[in-house]
C-alpha positions in Angstrom: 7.0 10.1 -14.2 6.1 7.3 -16.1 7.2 4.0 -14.2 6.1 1.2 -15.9 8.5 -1.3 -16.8 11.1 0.0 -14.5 13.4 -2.4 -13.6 13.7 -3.3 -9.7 16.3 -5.3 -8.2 15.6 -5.5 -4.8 12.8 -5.0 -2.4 14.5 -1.7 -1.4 14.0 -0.5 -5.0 10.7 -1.7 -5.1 9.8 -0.2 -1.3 11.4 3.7 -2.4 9.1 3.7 -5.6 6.4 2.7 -3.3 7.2 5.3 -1.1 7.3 8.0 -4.2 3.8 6.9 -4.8 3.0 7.1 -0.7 4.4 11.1 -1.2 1.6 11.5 -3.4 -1.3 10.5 -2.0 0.3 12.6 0.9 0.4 15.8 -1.4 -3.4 15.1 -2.7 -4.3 15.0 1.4 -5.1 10.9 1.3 -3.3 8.6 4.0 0.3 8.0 2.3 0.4 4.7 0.8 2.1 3.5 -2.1 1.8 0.3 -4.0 4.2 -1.1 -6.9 3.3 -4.7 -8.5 6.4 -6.2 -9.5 6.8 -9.2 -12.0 10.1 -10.5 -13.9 11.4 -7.9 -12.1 9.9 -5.1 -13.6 6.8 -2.5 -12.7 3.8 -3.7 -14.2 0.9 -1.3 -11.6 1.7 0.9 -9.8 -0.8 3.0 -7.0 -1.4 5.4 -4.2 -4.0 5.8 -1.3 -7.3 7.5 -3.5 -10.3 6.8 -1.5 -11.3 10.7 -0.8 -10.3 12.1 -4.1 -11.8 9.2 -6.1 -14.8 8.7 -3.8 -14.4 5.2 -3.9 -13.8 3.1 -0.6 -12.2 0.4 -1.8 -9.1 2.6 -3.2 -7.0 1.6 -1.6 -3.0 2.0 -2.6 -3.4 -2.0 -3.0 -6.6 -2.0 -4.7 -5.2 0.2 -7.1 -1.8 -1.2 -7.8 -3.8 -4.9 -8.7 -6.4 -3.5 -10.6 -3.5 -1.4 -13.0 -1.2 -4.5 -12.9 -4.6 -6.8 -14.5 -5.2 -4.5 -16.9 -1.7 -3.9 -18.0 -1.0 -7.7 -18.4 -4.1 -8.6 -19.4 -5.0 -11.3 -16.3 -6.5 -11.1 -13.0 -4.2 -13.5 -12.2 -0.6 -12.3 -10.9 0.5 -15.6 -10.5 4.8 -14.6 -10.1 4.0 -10.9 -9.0 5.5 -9.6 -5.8 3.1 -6.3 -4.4 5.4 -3.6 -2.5 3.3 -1.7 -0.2 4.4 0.8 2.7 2.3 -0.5 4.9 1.1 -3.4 6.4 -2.3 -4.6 4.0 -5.7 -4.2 5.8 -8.2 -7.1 5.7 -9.7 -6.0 2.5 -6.4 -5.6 0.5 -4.9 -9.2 2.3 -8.2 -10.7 0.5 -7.7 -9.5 -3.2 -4.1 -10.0 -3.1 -5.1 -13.4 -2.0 -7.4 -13.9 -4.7 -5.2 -12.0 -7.1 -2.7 -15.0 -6.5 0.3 -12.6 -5.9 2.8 -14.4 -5.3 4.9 -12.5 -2.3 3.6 -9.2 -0.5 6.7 -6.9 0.6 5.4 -4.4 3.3 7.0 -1.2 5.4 5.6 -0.4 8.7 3.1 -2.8 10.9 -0.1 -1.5 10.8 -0.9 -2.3 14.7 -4.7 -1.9 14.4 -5.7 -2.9 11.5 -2.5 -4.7 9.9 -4.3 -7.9 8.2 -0.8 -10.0 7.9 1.0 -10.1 11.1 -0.6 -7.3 13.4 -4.3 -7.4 14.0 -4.9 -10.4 12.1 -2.5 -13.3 10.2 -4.8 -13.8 7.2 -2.4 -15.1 5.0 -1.5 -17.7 7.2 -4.9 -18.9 7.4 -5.5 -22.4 6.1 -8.9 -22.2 4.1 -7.3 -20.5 1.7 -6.5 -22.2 -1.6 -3.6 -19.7 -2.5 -0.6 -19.3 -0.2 1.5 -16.0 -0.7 5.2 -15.2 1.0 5.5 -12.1 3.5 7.8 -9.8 4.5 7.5 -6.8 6.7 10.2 -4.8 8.1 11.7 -3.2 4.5 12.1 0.5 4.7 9.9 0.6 7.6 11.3 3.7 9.4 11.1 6.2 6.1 7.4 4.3 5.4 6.8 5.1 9.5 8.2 8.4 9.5 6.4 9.3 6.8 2.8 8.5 8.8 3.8 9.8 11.2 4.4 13.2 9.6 1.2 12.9 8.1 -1.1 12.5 10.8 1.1 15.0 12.9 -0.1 17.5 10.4 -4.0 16.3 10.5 -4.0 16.5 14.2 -2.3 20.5 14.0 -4.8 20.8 11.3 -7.7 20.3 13.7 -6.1 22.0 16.4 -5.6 25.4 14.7 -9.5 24.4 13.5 -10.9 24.1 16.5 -8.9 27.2 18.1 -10.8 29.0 15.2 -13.9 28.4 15.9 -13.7 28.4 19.6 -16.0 31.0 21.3 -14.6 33.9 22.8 
């Protein structure tokens, strides 16, 4: 489904097309998270957790939303852009959307252990920053929570029947 250029209205719009992307990283067996960069209110990147299938570390849903949204525009700036992500941005994706210069950050669920905006660490708060980008947490969180949790639920019953397996007898 092609969804570039997609018109989104409000940051619920923006948050369930980020959570269509979170389903499929989910399906391809990656943490589910989704990424949409919006700008004049339309789609301009779009992403998904990839860091097993592509082998690449840094792959993240973020990561891949700004890299697509550069390319598409033709900047590595995203001066105006507003970056829809189900959860809360680690400390590597709080960096490059600060050095991306996007312009608001729209999360789902806290990420209590490693959330880099308002959980573990308040990056973009921080004032030795030369950019400074609006947050806002809380927008579909329960459907982006539910859908962790789901996740992980089935990683953890995963290992279990795994480990049953190859128990001795």
């Amino acid at each position: 489904m092609n969804q570039y250029g997609r018109d989104i209205h409000t940051d619920e719009d923006g948050m369930q097309l980020a959570l269509e992307l979170a389903q499929q990283a989910f399906d391809a067996g990656e943490v589910p998270v989704g990424a949409v960069v919006v700008q004049d209110g339309r789609v301009i990147g779009t992403g998904f957790n990839q860091p097993i299938t592509s082998l690449d570390p840094s792959a993240h849903a973020e990561m891949v939303a700004v890299r697509d949204a550069a390319r598409r525009i033709g900047n590595y700036r995203l001066t105006g852009a507003t970056l829809y992500v189900t959860v809360e941005p680690c400390t590597m994706c709080t960096g490059l959307l600060i050095h991306s210069r996007i312009s608001r950050v729209v999360y789902g669920a806290t990420e209590p252990k490693a959330g880099a905006i308002e959980s573990a660490l308040q990056l973009a708060t921080q004032p030795f920053y030369n950019h400074v980008m609006q947050t806002q947490g809380g927008v579909l969180a329960d459907a982006c929570s539910a859908m962790m949790s789901s996740f992980f639920a089935l990683r953890r019953e995963g290992k279990k029947r795994l480990k049953q397996q190859t128990a001795p007898e």
